[in-house]
N, CA, C and O atoms as a Maestro MAE file, in Angstrom:
{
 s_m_m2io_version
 :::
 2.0.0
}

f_m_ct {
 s_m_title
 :::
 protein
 m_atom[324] {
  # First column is atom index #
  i_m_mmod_type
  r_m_x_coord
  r_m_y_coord
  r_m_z_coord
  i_m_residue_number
  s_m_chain_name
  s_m_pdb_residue_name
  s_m_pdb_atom_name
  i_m_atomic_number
  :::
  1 25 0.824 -1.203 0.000 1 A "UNK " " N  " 7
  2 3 0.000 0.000 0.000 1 A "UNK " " CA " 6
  3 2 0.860 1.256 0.000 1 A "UNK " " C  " 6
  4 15 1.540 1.423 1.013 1 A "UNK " " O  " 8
  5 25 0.937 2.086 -0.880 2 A "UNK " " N  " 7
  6 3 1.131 3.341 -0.953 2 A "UNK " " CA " 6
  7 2 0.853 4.659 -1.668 2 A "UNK " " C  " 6
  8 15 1.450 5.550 -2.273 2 A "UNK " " O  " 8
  9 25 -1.213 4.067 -1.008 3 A "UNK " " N  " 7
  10 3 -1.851 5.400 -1.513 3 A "UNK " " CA " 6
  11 2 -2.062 5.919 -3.159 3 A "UNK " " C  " 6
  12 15 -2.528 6.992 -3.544 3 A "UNK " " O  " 8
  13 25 -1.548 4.762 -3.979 4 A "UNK " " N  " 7
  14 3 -1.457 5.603 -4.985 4 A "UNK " " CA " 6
  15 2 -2.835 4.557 -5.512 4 A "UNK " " C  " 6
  16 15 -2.524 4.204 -6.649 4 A "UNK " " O  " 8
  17 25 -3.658 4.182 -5.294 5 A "UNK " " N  " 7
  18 3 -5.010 3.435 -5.884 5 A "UNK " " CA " 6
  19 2 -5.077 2.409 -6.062 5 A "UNK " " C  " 6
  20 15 -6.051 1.665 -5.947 5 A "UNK " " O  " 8
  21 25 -3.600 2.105 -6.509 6 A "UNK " " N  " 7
  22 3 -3.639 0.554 -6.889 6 A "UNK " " CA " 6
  23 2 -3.031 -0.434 -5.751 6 A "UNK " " C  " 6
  24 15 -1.989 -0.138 -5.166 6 A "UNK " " O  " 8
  25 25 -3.700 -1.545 -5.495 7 A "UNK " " N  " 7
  26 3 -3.462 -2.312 -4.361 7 A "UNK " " CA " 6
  27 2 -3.737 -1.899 -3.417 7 A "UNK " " C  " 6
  28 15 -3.916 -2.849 -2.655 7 A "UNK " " O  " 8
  29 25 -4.026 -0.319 -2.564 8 A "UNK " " N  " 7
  30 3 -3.946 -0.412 -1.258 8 A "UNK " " CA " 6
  31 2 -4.735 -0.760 -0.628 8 A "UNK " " C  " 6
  32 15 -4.977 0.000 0.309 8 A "UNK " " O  " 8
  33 25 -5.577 -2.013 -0.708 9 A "UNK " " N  " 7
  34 3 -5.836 -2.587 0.021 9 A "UNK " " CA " 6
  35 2 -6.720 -4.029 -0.319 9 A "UNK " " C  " 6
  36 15 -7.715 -4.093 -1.041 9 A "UNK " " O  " 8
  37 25 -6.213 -4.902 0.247 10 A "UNK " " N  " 7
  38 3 -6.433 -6.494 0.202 10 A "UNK " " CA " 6
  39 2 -8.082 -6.481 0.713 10 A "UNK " " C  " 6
  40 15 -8.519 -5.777 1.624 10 A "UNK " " O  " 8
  41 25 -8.975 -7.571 -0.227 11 A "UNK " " N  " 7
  42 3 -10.322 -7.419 0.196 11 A "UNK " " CA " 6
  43 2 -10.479 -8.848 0.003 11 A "UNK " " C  " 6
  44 15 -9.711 -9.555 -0.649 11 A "UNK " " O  " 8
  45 25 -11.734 -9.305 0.736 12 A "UNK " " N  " 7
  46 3 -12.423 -10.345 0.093 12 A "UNK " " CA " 6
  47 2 -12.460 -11.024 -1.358 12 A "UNK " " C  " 6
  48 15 -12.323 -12.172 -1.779 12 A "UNK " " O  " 8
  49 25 -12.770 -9.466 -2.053 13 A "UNK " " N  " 7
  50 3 -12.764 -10.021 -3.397 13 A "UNK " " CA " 6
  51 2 -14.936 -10.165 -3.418 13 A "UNK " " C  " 6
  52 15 -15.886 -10.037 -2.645 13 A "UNK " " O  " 8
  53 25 -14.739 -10.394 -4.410 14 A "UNK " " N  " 7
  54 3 -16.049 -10.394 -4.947 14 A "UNK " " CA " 6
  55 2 -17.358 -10.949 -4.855 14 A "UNK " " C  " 6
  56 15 -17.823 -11.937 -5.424 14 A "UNK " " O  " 8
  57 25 -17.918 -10.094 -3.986 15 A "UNK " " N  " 7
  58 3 -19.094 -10.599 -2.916 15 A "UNK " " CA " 6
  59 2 -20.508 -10.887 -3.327 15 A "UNK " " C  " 6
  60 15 -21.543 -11.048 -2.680 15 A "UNK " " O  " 8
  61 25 -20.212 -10.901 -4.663 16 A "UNK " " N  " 7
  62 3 -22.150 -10.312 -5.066 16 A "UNK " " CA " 6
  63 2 -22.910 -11.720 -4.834 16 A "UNK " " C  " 6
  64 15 -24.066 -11.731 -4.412 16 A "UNK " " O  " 8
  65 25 -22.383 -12.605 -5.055 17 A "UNK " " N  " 7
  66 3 -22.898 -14.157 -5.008 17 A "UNK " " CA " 6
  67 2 -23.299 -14.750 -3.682 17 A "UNK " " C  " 6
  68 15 -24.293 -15.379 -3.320 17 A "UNK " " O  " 8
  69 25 -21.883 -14.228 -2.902 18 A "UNK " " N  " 7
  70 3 -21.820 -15.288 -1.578 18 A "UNK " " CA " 6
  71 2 -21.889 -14.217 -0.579 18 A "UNK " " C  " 6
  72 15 -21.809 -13.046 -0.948 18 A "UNK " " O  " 8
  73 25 -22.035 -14.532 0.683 19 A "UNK " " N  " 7
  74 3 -22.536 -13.832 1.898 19 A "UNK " " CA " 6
  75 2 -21.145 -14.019 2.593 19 A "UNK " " C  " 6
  76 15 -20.757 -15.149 2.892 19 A "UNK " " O  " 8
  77 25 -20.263 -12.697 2.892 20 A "UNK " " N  " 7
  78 3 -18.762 -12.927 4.015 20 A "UNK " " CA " 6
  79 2 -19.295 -12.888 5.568 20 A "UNK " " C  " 6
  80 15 -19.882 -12.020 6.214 20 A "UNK " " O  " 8
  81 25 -18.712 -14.555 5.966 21 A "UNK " " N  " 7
  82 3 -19.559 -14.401 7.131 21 A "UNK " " CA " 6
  83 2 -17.933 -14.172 8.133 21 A "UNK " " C  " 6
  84 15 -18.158 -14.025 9.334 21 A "UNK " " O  " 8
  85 25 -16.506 -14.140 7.757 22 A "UNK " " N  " 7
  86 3 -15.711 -14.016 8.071 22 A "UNK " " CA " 6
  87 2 -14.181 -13.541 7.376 22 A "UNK " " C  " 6
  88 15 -13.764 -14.395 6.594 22 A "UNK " " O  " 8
  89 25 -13.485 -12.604 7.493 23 A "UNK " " N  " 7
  90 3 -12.487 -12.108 7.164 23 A "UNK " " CA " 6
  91 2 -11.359 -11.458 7.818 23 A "UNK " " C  " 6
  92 15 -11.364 -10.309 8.259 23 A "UNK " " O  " 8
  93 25 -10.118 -12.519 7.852 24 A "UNK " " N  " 7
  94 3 -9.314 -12.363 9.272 24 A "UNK " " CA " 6
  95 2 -7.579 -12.715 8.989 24 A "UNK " " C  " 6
  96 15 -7.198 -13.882 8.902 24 A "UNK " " O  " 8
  97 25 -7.011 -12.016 8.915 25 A "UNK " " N  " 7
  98 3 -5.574 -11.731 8.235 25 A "UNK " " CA " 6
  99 2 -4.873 -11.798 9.608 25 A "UNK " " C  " 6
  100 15 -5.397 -11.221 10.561 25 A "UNK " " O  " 8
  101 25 -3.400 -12.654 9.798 26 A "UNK " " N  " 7
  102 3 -2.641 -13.136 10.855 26 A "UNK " " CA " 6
  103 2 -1.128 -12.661 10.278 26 A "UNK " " C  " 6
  104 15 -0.780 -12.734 9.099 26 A "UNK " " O  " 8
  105 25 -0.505 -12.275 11.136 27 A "UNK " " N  " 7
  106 3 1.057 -11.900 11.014 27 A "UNK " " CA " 6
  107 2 1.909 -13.351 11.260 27 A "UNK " " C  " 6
  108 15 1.464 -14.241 11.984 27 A "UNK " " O  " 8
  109 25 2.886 -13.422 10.719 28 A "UNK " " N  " 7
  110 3 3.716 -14.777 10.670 28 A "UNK " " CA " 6
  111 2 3.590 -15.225 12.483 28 A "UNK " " C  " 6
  112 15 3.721 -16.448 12.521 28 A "UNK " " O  " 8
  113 25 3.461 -14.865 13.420 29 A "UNK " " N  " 7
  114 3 3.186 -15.263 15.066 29 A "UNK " " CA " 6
  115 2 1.811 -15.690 14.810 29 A "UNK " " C  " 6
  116 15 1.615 -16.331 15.842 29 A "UNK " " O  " 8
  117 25 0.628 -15.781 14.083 30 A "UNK " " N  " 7
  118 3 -0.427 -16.255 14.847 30 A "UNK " " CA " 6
  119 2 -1.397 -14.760 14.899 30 A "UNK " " C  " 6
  120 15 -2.516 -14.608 14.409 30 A "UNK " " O  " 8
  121 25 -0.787 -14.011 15.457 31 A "UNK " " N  " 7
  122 3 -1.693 -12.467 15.645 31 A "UNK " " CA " 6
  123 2 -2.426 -11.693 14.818 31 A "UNK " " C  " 6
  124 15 -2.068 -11.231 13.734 31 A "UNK " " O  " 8
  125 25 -3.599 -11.549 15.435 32 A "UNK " " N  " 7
  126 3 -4.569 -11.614 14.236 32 A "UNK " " CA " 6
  127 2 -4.331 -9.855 13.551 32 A "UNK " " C  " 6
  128 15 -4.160 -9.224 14.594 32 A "UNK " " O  " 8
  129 25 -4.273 -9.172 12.777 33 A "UNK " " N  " 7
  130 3 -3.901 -8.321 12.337 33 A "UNK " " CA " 6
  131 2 -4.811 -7.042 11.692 33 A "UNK " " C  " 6
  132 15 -4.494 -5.898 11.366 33 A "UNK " " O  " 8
  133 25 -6.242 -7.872 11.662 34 A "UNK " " N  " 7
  134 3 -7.257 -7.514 10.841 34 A "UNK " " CA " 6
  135 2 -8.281 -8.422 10.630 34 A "UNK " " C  " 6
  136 15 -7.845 -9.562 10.473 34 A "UNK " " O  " 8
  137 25 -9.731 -8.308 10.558 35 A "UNK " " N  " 7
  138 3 -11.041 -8.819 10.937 35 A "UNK " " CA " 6
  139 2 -12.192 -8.080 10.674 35 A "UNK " " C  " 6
  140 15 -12.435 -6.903 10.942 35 A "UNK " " O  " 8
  141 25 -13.006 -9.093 10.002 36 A "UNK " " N  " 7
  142 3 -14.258 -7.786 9.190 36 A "UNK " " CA " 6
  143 2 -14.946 -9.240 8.911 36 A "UNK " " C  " 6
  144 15 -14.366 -10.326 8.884 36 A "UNK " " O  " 8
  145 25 -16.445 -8.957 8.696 37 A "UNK " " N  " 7
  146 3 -17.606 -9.389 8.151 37 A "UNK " " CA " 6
  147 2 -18.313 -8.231 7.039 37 A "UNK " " C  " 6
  148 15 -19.446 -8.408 6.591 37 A "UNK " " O  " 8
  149 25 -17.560 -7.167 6.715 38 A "UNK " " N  " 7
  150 3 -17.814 -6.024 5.690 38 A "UNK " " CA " 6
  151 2 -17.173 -6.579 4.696 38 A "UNK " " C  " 6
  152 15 -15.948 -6.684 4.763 38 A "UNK " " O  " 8
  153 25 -17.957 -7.086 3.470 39 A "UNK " " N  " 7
  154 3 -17.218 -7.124 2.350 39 A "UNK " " CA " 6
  155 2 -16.629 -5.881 1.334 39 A "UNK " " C  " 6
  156 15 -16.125 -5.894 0.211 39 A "UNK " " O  " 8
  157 25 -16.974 -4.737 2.369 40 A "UNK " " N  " 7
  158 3 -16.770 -3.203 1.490 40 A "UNK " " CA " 6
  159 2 -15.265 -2.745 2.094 40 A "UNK " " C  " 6
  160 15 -14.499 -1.874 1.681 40 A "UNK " " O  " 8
  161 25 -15.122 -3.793 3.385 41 A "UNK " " N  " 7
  162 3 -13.820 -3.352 3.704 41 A "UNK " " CA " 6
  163 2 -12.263 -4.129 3.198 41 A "UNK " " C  " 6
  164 15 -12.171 -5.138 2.499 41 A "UNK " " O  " 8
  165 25 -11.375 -3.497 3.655 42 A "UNK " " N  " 7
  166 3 -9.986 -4.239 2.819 42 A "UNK " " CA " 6
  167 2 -9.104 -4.358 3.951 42 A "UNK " " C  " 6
  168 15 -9.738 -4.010 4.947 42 A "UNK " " O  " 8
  169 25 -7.956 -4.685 4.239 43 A "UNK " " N  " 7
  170 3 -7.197 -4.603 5.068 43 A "UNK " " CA " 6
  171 2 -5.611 -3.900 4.176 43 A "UNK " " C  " 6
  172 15 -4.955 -4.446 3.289 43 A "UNK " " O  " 8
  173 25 -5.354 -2.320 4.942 44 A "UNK " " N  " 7
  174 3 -4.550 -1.772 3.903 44 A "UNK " " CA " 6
  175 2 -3.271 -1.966 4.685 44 A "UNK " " C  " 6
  176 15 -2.949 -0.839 5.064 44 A "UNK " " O  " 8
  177 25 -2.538 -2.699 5.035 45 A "UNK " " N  " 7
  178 3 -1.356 -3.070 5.764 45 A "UNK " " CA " 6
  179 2 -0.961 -2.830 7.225 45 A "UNK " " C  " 6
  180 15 -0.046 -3.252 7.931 45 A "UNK " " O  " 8
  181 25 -2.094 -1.910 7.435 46 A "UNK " " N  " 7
  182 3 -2.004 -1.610 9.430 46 A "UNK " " CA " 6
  183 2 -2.183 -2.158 10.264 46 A "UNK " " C  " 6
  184 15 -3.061 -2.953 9.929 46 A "UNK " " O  " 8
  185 25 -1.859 -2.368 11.567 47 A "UNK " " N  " 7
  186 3 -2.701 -2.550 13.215 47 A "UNK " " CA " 6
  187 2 -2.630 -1.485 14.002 47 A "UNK " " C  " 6
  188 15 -1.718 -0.842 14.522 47 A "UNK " " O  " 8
  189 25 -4.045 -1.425 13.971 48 A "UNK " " N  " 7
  190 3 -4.477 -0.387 15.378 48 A "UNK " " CA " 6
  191 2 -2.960 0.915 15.204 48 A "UNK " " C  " 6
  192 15 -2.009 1.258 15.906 48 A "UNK " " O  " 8
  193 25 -3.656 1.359 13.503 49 A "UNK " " N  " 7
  194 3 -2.724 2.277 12.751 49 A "UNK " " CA " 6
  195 2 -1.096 2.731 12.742 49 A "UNK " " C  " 6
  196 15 -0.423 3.729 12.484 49 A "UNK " " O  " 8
  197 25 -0.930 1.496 13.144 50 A "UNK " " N  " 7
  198 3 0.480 1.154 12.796 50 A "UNK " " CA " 6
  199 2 0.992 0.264 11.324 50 A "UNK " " C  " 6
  200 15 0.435 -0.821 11.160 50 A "UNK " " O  " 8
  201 25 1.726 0.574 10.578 51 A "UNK " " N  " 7
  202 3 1.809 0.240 9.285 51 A "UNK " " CA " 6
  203 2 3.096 -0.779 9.408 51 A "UNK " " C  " 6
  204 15 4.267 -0.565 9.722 51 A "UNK " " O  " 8
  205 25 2.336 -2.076 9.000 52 A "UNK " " N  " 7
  206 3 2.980 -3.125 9.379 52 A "UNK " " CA " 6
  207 2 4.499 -3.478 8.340 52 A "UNK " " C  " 6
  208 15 4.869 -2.799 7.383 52 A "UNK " " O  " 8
  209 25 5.099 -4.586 8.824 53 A "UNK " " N  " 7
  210 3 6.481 -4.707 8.328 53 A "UNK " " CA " 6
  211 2 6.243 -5.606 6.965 53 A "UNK " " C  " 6
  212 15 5.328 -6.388 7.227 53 A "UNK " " O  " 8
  213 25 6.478 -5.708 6.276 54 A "UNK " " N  " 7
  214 3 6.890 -6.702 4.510 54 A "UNK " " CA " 6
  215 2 6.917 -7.662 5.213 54 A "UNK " " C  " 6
  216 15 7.421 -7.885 6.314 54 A "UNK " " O  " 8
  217 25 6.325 -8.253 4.498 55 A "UNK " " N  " 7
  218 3 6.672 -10.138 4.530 55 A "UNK " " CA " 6
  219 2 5.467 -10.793 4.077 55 A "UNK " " C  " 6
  220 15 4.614 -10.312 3.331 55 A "UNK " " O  " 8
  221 25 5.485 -11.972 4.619 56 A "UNK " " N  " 7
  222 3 3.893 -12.744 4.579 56 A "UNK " " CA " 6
  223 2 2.825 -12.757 5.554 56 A "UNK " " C  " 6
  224 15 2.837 -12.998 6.762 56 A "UNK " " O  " 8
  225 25 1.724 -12.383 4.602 57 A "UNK " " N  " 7
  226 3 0.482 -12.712 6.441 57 A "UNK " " CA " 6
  227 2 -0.501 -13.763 5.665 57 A "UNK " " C  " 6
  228 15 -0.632 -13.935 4.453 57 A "UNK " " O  " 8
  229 25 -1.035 -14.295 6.567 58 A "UNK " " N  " 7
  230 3 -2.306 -15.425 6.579 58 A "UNK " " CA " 6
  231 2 -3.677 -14.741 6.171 58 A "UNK " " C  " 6
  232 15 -4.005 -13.697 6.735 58 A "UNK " " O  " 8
  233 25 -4.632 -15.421 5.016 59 A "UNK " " N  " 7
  234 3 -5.994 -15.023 5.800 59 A "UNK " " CA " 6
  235 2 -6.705 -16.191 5.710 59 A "UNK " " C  " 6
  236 15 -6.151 -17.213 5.304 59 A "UNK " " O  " 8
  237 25 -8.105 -16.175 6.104 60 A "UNK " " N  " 7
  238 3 -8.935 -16.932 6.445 60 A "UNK " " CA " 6
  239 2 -10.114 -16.222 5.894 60 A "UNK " " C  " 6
  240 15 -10.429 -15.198 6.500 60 A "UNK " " O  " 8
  241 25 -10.850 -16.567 4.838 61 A "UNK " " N  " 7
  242 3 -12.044 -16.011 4.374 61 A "UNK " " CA " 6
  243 2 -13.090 -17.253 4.419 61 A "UNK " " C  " 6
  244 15 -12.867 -18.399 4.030 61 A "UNK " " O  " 8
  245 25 -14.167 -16.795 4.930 62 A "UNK " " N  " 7
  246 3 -15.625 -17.914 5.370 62 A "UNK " " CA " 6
  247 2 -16.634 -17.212 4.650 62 A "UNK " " C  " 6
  248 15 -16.877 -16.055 4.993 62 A "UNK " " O  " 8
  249 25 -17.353 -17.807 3.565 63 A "UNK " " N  " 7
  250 3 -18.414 -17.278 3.372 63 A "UNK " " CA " 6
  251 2 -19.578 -18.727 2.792 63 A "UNK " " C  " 6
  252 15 -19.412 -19.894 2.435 63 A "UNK " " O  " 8
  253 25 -20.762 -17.780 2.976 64 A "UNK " " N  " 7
  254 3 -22.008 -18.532 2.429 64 A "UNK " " CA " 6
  255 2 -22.251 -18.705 0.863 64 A "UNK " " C  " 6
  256 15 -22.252 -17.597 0.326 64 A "UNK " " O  " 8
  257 25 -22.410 -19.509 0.169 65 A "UNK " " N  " 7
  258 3 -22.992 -19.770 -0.622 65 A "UNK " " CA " 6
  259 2 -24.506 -19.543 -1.375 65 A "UNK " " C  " 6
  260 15 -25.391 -19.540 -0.519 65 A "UNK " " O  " 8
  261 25 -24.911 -19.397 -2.443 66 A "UNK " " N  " 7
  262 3 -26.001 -18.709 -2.606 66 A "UNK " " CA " 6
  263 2 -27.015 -20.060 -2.394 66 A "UNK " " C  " 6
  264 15 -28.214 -19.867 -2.196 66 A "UNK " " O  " 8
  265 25 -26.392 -21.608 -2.455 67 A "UNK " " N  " 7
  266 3 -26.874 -22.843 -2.085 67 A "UNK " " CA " 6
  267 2 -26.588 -23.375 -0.520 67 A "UNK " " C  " 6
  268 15 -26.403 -24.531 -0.142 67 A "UNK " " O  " 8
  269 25 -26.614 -22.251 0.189 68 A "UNK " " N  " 7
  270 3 -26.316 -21.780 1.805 68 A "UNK " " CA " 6
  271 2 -24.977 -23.109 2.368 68 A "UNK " " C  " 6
  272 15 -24.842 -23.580 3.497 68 A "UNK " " O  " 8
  273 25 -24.186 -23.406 1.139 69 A "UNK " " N  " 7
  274 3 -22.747 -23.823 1.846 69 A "UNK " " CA " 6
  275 2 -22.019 -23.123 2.202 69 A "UNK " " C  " 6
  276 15 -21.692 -22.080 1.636 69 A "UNK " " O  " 8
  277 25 -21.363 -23.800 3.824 70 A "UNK " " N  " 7
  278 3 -20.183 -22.634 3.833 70 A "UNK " " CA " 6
  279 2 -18.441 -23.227 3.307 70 A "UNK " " C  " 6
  280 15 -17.835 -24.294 3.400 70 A "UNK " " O  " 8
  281 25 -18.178 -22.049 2.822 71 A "UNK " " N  " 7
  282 3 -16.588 -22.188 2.174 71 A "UNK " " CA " 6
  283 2 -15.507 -21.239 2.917 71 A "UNK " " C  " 6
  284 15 -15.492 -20.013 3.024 71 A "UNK " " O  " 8
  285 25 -14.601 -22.229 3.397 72 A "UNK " " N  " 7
  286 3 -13.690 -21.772 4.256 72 A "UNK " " CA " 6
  287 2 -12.407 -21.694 3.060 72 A "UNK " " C  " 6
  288 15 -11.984 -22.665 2.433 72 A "UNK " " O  " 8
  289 25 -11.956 -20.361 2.945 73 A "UNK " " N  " 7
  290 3 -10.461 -20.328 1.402 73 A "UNK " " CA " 6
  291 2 -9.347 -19.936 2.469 73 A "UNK " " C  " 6
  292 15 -9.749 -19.441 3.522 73 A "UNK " " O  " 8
  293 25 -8.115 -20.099 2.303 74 A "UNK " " N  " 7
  294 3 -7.070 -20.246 3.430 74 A "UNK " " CA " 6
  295 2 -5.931 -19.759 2.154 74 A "UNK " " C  " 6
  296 15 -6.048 -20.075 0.970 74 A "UNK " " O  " 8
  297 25 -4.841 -18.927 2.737 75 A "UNK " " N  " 7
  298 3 -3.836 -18.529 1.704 75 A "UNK " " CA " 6
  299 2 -2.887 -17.425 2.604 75 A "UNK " " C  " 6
  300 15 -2.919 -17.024 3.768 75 A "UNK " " O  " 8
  301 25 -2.134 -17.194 1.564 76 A "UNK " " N  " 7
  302 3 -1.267 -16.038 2.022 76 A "UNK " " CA " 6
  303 2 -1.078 -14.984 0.719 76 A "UNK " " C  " 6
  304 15 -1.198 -15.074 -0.502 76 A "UNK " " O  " 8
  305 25 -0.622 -13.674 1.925 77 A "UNK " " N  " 7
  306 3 -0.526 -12.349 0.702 77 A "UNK " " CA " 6
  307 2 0.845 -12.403 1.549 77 A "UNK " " C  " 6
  308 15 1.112 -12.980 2.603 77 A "UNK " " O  " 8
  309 25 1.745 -11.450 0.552 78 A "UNK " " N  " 7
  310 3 2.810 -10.595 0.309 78 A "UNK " " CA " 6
  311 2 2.940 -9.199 0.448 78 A "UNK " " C  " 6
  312 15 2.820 -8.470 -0.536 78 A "UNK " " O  " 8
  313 25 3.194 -8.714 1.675 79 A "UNK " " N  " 7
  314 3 2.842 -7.497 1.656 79 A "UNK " " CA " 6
  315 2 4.416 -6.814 1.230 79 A "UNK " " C  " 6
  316 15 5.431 -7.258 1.767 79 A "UNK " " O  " 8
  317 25 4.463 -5.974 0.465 80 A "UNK " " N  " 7
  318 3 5.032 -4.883 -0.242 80 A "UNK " " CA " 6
  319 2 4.895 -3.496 0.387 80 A "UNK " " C  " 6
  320 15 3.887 -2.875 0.724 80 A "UNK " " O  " 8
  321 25 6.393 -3.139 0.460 81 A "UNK " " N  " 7
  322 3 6.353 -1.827 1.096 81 A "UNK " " CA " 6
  323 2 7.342 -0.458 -0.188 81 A "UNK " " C  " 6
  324 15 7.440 0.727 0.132 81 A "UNK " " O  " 8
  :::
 }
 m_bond[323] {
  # First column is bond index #
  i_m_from
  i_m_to
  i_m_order
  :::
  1 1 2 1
  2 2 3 1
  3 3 4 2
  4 3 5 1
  5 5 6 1
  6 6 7 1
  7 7 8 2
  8 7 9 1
  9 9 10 1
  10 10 11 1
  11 11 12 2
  12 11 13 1
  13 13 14 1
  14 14 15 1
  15 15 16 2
  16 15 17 1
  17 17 18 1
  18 18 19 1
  19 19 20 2
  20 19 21 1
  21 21 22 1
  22 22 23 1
  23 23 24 2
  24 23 25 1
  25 25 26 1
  26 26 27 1
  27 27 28 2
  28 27 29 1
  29 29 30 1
  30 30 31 1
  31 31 32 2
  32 31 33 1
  33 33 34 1
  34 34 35 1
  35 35 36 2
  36 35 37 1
  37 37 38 1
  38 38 39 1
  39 39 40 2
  40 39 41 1
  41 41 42 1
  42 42 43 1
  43 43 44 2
  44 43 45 1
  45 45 46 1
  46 46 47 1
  47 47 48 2
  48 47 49 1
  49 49 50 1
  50 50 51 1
  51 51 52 2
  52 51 53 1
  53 53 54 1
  54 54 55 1
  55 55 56 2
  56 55 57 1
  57 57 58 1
  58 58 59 1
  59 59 60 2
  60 59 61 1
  61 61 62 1
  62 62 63 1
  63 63 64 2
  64 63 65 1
  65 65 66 1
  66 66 67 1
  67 67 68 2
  68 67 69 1
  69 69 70 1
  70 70 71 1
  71 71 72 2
  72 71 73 1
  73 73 74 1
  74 74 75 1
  75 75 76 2
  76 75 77 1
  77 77 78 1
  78 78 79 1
  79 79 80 2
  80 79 81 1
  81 81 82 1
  82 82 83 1
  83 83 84 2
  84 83 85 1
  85 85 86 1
  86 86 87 1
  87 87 88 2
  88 87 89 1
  89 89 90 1
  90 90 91 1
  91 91 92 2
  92 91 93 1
  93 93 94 1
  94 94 95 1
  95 95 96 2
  96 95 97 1
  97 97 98 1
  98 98 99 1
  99 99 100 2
  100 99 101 1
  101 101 102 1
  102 102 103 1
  103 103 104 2
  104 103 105 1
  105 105 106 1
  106 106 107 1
  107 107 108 2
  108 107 109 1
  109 109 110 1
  110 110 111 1
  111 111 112 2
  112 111 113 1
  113 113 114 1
  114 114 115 1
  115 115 116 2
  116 115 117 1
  117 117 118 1
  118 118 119 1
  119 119 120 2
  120 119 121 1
  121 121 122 1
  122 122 123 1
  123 123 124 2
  124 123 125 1
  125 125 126 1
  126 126 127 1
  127 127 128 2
  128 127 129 1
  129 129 130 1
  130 130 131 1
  131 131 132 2
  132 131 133 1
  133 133 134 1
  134 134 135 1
  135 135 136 2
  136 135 137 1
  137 137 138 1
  138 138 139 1
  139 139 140 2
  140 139 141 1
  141 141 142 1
  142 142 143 1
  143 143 144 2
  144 143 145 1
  145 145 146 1
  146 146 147 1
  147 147 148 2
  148 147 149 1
  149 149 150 1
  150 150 151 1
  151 151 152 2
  152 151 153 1
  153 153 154 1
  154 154 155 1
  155 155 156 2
  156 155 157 1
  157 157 158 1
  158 158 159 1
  159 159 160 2
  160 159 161 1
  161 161 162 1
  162 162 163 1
  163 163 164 2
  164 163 165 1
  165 165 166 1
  166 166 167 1
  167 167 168 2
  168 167 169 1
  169 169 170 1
  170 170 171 1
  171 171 172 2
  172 171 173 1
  173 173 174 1
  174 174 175 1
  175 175 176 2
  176 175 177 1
  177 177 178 1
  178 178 179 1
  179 179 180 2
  180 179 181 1
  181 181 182 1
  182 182 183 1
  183 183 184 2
  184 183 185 1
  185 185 186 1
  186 186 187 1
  187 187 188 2
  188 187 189 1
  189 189 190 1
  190 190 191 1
  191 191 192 2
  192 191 193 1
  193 193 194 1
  194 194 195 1
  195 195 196 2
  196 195 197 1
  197 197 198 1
  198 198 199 1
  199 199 200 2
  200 199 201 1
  201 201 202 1
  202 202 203 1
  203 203 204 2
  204 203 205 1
  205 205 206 1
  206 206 207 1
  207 207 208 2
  208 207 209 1
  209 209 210 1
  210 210 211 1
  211 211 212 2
  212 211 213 1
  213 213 214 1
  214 214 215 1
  215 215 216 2
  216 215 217 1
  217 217 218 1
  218 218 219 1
  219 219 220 2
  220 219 221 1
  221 221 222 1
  222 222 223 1
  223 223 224 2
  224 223 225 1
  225 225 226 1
  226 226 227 1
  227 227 228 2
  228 227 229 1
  229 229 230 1
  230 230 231 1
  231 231 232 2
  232 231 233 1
  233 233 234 1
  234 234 235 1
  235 235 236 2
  236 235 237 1
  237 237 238 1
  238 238 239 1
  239 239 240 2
  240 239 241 1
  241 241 242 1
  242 242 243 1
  243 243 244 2
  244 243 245 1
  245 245 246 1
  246 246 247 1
  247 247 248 2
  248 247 249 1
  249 249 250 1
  250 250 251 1
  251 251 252 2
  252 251 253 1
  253 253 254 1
  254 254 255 1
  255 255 256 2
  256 255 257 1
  257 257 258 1
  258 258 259 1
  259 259 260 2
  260 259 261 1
  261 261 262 1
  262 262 263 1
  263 263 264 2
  264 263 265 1
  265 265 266 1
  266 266 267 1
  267 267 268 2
  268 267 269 1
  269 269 270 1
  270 270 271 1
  271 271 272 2
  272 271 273 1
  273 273 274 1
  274 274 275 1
  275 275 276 2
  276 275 277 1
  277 277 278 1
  278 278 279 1
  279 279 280 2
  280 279 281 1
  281 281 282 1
  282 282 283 1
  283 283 284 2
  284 283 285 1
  285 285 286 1
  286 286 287 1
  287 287 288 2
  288 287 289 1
  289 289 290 1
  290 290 291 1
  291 291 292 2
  292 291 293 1
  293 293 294 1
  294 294 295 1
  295 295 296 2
  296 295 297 1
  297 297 298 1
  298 298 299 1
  299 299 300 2
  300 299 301 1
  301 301 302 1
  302 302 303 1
  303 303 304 2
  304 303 305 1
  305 305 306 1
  306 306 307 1
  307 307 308 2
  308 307 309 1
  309 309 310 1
  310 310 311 1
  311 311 312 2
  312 311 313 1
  313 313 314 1
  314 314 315 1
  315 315 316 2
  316 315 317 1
  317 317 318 1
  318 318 319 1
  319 319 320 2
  320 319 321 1
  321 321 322 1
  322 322 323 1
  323 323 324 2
  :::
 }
}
């Protein structure tokens, strides 16, 4: 993230189908970093507005299905400074 439009900030991704019943980004320790059930929100590299260090973080995205399954997607981003 650096403000300039592009990338700054990591989202769900594309909600129109499925219902986000969870969205939760972890720093290489485990610590959760960021957390939302807003699919309008993103996580732009901070905690509790501190602008975090490069490397890798975790997320965990849970959502509903429009055939009311739930789908748990598991991965990692690259954060870029």
């Amino acid at each position: 993230p650096n403000s300039d439009g592009k990338n700054d900030l990591f989202k769900a991704g594309n909600m129109r189908f499925n219902k986000l019943q969870e969205f939760r980004i972890y720093n290489r320790w485990g610590q959760e970093v960021f957390s939302t059930t807003n699919p309008d929100q993103g996580w732009d590299g901070s905690y509790k507005g501190q602008q975090q260090d490069a490397g890798v973080y975790y997320y965990v995205i849970r959502v509903v299905t429009p055939d009311n399954k739930q789908q748990t997607l598991k991965g990692d981003i690259t954060l870029l400074r």
